[in-house]
KOLLUMDO-28412 format. One record per atom (N, C-alpha, C): atom name; residue in one letter; z, x, y; residue number from 0. Coordinates in steps of 0.2 Angstrom, whole numbers. Atoms other than C-alpha are relative to their C-alpha. Layout:
# KOLLUMDO-28412
("CA"; "a"; (Z; X; Y); NUM),
...
END
This chain:
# KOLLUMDO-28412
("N"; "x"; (-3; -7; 1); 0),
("CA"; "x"; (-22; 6; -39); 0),
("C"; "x"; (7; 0; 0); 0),
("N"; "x"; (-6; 2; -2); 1),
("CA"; "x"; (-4; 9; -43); 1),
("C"; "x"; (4; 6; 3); 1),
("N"; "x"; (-3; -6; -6); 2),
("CA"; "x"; (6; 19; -31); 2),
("C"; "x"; (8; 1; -1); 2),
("N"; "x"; (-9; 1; -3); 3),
("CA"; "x"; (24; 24; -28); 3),
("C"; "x"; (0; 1; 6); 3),
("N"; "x"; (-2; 2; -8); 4),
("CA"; "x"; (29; 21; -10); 4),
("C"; "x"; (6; 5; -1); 4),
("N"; "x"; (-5; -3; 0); 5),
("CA"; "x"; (38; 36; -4); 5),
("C"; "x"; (5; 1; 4); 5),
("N"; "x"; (-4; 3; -6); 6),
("CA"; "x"; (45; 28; 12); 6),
("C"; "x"; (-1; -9; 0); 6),
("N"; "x"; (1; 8; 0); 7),
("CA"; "x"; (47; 9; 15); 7),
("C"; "x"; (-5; -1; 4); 7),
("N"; "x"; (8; 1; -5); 8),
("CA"; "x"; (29; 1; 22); 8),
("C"; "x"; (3; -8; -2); 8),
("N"; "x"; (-3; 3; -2); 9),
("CA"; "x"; (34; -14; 30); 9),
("C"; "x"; (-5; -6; -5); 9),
("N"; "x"; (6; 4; 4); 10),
("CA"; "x"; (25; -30; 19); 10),
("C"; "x"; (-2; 3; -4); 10),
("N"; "x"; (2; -6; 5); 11),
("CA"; "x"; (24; -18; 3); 11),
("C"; "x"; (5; 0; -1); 11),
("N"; "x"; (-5; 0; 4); 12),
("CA"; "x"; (40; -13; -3); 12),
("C"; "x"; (3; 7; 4); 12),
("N"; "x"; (-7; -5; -3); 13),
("CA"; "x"; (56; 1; 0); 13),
("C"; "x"; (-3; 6; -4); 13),
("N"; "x"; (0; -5; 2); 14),
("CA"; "x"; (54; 18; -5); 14),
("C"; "x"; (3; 1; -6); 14),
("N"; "x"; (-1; 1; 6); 15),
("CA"; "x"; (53; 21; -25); 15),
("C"; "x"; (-4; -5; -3); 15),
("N"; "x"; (7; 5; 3); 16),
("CA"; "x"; (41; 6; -29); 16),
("C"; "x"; (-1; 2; -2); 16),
("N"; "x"; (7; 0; 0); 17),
("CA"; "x"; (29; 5; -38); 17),
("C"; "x"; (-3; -6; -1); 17),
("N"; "x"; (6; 4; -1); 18),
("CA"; "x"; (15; -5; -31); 18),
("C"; "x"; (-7; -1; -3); 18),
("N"; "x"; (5; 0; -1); 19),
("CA"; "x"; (0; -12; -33); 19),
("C"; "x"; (-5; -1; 3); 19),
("N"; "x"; (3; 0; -7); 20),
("CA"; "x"; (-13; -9; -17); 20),
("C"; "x"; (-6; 1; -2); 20),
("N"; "x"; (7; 1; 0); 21),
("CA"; "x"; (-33; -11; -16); 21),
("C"; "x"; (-1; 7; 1); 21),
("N"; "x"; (0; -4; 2); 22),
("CA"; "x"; (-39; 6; -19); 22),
("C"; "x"; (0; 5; 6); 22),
("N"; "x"; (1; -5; -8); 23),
("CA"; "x"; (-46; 10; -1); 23),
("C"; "x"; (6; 1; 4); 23),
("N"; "x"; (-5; 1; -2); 24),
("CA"; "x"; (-29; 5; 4); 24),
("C"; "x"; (7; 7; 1); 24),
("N"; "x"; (0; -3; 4); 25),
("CA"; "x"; (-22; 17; -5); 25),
("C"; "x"; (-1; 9; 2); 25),
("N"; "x"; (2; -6; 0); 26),
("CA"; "x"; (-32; 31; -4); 26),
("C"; "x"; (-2; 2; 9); 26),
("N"; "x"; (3; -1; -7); 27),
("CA"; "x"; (-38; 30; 15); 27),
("C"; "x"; (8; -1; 5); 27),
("N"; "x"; (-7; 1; -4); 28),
("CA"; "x"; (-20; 26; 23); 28),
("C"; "x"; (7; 1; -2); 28),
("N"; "x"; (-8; 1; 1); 29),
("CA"; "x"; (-4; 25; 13); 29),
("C"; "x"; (-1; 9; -4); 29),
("N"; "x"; (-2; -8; 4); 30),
("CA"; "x"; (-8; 44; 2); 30),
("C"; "x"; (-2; 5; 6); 30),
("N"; "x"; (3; -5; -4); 31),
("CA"; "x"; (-16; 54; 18); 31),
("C"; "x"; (6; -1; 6); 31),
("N"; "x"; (-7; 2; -6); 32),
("CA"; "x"; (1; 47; 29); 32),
("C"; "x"; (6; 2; -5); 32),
("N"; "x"; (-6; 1; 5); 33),
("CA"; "x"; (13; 52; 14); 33),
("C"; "x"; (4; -4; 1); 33),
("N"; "x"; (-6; 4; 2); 34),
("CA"; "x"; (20; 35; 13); 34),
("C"; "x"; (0; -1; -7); 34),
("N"; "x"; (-1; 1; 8); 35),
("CA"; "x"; (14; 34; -7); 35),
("C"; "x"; (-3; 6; -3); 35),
("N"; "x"; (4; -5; 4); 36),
("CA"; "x"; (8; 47; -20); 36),
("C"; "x"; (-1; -5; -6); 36),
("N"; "x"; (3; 5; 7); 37),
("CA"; "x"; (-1; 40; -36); 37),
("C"; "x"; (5; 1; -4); 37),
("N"; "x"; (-3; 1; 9); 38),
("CA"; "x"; (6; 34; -52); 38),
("C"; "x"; (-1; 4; -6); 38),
("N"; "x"; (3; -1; 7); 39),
("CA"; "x"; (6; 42; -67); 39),
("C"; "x"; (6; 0; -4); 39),
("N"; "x"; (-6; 2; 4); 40),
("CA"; "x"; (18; 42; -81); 40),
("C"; "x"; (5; 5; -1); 40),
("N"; "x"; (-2; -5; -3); 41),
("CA"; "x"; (25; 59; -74); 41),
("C"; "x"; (5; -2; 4); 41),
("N"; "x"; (-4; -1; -4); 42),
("CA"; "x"; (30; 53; -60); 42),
("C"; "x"; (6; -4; 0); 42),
("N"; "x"; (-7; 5; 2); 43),
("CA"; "x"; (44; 40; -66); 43),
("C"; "x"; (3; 4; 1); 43),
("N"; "x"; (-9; -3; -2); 44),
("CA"; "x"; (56; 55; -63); 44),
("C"; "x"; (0; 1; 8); 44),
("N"; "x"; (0; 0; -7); 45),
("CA"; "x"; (50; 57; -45); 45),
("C"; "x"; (3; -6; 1); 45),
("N"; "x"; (-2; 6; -2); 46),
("CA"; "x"; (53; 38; -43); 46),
("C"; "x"; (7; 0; -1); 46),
("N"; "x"; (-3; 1; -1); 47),
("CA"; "x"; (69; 40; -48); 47),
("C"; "x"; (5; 4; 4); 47),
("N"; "x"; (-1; -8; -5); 48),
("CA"; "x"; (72; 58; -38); 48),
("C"; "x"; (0; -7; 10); 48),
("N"; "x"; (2; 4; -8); 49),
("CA"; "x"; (67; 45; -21); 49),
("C"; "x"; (6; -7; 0); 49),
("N"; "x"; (-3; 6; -1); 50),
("CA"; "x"; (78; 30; -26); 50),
("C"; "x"; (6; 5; 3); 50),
("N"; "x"; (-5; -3; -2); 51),
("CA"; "x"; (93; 42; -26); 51),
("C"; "x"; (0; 4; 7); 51),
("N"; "x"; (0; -3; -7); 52),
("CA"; "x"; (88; 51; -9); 52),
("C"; "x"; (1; -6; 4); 52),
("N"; "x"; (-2; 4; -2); 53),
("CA"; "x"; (86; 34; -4); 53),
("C"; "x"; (5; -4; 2); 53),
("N"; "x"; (-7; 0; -1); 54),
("CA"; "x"; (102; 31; -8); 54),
("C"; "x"; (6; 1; 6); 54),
("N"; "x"; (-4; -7; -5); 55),
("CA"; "x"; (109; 45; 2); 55),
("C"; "x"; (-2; -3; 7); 55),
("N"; "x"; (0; 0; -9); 56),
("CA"; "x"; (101; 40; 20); 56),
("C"; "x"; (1; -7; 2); 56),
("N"; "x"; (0; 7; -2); 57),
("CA"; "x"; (102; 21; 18); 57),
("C"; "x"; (6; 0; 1); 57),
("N"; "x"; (-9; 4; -2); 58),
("CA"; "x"; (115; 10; 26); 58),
("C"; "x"; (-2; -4; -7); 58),
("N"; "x"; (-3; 3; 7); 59),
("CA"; "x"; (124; 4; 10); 59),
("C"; "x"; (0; -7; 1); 59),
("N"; "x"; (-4; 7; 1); 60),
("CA"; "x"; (132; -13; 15); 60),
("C"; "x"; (-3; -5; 7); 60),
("N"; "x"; (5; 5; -7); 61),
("CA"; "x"; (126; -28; 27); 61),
("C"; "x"; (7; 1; 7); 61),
("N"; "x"; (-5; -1; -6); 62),
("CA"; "x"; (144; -23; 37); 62),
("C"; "x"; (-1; 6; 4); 62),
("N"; "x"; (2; -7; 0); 63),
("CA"; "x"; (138; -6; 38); 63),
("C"; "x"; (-7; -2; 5); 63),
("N"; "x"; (7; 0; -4); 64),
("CA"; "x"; (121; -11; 45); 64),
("C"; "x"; (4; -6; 5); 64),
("N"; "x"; (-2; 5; -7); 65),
("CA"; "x"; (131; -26; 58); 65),
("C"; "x"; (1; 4; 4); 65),
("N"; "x"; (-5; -3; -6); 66),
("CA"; "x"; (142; -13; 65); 66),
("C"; "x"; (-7; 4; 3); 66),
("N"; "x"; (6; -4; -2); 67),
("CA"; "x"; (125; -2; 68); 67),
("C"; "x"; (-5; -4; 6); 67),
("N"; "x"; (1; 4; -5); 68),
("CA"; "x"; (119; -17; 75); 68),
("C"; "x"; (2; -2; 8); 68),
("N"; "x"; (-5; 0; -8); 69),
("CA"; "x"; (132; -20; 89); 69),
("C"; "x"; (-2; 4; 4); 69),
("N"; "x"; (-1; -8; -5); 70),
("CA"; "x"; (130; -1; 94); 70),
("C"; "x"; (-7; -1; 4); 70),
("N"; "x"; (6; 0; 1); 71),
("CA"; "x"; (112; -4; 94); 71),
("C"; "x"; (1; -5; 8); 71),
("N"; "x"; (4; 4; -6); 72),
("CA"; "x"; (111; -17; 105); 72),
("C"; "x"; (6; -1; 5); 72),
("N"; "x"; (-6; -2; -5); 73),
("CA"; "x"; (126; -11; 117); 73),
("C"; "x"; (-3; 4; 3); 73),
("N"; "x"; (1; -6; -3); 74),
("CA"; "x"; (115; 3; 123); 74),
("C"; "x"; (-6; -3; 4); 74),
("N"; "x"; (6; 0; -5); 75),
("CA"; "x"; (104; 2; 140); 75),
("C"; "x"; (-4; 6; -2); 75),
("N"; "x"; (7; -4; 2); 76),
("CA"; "x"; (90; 12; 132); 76),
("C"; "x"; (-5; 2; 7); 76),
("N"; "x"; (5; -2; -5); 77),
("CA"; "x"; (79; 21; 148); 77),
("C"; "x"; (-2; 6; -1); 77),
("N"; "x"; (5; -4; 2); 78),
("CA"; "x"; (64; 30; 145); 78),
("C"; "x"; (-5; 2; 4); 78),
("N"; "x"; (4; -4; -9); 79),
("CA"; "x"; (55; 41; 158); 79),
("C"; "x"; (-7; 3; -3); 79),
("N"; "x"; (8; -1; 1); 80),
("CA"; "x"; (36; 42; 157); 80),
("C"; "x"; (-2; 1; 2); 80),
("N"; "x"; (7; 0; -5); 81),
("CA"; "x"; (21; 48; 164); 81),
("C"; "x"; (-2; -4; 1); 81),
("N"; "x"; (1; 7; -1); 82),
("CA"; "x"; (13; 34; 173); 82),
("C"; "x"; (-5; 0; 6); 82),
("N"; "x"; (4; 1; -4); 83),
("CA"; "x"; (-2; 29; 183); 83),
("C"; "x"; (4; -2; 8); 83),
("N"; "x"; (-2; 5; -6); 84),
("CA"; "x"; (-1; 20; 203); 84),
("C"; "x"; (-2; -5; -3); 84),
("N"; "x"; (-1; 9; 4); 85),
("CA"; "x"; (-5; 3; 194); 85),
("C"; "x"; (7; -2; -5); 85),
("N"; "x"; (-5; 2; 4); 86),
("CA"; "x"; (11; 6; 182); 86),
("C"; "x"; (-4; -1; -7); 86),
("N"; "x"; (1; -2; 9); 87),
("CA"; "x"; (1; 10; 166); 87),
("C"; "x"; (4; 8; -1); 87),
("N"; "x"; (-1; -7; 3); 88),
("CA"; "x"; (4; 24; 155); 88),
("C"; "x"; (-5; 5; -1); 88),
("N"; "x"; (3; -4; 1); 89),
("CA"; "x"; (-2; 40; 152); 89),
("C"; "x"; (-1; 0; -8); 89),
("N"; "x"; (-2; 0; 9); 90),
("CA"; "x"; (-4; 37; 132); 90),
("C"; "x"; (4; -5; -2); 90),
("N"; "x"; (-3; 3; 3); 91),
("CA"; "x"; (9; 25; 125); 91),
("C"; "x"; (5; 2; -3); 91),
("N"; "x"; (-7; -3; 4); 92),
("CA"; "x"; (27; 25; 118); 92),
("C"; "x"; (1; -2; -7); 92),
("N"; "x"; (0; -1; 5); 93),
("CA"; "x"; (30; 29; 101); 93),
("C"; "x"; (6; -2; -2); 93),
("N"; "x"; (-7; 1; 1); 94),
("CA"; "x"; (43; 25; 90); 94),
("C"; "x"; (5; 6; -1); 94),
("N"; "x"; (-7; -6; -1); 95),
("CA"; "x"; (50; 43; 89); 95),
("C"; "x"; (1; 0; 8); 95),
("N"; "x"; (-3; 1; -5); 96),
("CA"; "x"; (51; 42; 108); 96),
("C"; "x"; (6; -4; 1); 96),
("N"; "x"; (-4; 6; -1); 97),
("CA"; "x"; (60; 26; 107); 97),
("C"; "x"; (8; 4; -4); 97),
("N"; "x"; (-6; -3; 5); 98),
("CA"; "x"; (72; 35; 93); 98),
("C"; "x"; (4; 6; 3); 98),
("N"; "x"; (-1; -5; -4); 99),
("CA"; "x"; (74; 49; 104); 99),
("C"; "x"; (6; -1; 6); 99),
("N"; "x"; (-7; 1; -6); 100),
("CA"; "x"; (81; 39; 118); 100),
("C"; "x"; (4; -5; -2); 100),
("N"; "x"; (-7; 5; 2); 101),
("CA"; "x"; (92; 28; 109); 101),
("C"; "x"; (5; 6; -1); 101),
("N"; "x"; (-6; -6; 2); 102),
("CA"; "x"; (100; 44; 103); 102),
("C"; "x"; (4; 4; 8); 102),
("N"; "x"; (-3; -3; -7); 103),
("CA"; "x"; (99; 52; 121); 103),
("C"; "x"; (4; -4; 6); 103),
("N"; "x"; (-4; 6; -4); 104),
("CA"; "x"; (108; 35; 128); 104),
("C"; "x"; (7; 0; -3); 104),
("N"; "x"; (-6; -1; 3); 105),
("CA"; "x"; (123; 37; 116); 105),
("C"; "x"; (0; -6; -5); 105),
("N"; "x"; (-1; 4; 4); 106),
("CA"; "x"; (119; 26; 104); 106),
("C"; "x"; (-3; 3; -7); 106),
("N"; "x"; (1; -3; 5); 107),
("CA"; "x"; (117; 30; 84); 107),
("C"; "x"; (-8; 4; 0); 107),
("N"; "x"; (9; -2; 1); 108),
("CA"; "x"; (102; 40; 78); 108),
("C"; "x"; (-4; -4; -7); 108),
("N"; "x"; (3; 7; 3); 109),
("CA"; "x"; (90; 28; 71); 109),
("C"; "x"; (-7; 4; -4); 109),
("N"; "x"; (8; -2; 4); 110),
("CA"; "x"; (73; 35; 59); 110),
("C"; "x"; (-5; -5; 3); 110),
("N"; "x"; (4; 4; -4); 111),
("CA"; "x"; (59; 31; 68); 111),
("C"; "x"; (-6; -3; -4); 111),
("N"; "x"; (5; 3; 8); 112),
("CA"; "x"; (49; 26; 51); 112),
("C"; "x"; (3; -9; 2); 112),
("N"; "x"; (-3; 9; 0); 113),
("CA"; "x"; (62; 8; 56); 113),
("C"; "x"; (-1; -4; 6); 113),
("N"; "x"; (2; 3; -7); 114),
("CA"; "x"; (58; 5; 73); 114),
("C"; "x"; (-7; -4; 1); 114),
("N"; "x"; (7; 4; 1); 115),
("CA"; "x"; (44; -8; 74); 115),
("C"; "x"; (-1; -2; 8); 115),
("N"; "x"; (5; 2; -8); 116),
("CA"; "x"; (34; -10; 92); 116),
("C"; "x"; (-3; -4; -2); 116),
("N"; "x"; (2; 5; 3); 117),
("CA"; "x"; (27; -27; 90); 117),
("C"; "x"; (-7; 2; 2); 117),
("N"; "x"; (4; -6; -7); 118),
("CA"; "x"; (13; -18; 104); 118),
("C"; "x"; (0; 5; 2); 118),
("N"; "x"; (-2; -7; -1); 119),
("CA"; "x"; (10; -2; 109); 119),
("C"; "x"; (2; -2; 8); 119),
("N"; "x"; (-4; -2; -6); 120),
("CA"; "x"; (20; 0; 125); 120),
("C"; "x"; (-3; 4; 5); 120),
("N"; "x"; (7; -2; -5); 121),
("CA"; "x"; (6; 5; 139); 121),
("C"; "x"; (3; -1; 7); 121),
("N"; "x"; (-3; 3; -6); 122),
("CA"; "x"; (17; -3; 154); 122),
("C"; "x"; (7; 3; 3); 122),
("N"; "x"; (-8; -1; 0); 123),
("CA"; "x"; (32; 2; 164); 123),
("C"; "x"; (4; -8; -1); 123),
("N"; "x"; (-4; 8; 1); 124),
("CA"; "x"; (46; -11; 163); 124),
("C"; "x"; (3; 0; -4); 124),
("N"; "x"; (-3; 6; 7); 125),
("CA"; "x"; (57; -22; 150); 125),
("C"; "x"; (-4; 2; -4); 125),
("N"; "x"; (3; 2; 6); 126),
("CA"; "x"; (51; -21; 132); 126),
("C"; "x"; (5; -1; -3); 126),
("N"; "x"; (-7; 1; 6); 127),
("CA"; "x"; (62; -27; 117); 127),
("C"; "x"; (-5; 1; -7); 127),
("N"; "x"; (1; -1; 4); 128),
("CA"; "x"; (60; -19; 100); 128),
("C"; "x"; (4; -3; -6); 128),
("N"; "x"; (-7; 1; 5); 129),
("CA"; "x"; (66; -20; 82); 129),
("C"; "x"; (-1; 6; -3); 129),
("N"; "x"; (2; -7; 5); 130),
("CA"; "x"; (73; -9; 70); 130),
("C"; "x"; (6; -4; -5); 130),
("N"; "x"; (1; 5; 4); 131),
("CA"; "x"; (74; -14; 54); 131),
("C"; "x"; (7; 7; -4); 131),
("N"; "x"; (-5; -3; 2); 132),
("CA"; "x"; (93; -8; 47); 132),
("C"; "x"; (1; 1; -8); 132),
("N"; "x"; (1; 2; 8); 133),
("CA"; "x"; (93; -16; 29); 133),
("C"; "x"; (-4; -5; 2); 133),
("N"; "x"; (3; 4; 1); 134),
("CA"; "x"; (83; -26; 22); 134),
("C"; "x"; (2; -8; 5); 134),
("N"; "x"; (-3; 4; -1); 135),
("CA"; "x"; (94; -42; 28); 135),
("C"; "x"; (2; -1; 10); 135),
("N"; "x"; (-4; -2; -9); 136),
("CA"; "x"; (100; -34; 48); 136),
("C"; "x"; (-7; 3; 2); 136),
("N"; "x"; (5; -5; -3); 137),
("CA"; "x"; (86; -32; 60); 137),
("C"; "x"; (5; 1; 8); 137),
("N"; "x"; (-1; -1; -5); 138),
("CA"; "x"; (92; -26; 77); 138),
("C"; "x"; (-5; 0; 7); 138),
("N"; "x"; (6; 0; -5); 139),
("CA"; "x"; (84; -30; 94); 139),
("C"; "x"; (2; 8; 7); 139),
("N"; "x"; (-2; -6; -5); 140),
("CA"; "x"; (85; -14; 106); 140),
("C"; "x"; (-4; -1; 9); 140),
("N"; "x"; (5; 0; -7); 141),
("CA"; "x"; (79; -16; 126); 141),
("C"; "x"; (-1; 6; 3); 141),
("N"; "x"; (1; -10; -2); 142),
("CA"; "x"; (70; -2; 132); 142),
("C"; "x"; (-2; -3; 9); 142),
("N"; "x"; (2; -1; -7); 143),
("CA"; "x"; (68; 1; 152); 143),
("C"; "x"; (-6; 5; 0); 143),
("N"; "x"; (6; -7; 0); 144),
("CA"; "x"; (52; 12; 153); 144),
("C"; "x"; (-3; -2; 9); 144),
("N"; "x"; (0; -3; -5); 145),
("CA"; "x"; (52; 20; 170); 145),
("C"; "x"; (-4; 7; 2); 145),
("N"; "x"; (5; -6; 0); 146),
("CA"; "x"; (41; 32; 179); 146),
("C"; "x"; (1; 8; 1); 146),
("N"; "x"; (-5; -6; 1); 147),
("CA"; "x"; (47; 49; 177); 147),
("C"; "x"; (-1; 4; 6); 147),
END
């Protein structure tokens, strides 16, 4: 089936694509999560309606995404959760979570669509994330998750 990706899906393509994805793929995951709507010969203006937005929110330049980088990984990131006595979680941390306390630690505000948890995050402690700036700049973040 052919789709346009209407946000970047990581191992797939950047927002504005168009792909082509196995139909369950498709239809059971990437169109019910709005990361793609179908193809048709219509929608080549929408495609290009999404590059231009993309435009707009993307970092431009690979200087642009370094310096992003720096900020990124200069900030003690600590994240207050609910938490069992053994040091599990009540649920798991997200990556709007994660986006929330990068911003509320003083560091840039980051779309939670690019933050990639390699694991869902179940434990207090250390973890380290990425978040994917441009194609070329991933940025590594440390998170402290602590019990609230």
């Amino acid at each position: 089936m052919k789709i346009i990706l209407t946000h970047e899906v990581s191992g797939l393509g950047a927002a504005g694509e168009v792909v082509d994805v196995k139909d369950g793929y498709a239809r059971n995951y990437l169109i019910p999560r709005k990361f793609a709507i179908r193809w048709t010969k219509g929608g080549e203006k929408d495609v290009e309606q999404i590059r231009r937005a993309r435009k707009i929110h993307e970092i431009q330049t690979i200087e642009q995404a370094n310096q992003v980088k720096a900020q990124l990984e200069g900030v003690k990131v600590r994240l207050a959760v609910r938490s069992g006595d053994a040091g599990r979680l009540f649920g798991s941390v997200t990556p709007a979570d994660v986006a929330s306390a990068i911003k509320a630690a003083g560091g840039p505000e980051v779309d939670k669509r690019r933050i990639e948890l390699g694991a869902p995050i179940k434990t207090l402690g250390a973890h380290e994330t990425s978040v994917r700036l441009h194609p070329e700049v991933a940025a590594k973040v440390s998170i402290e998750v602590v019990a609230a």
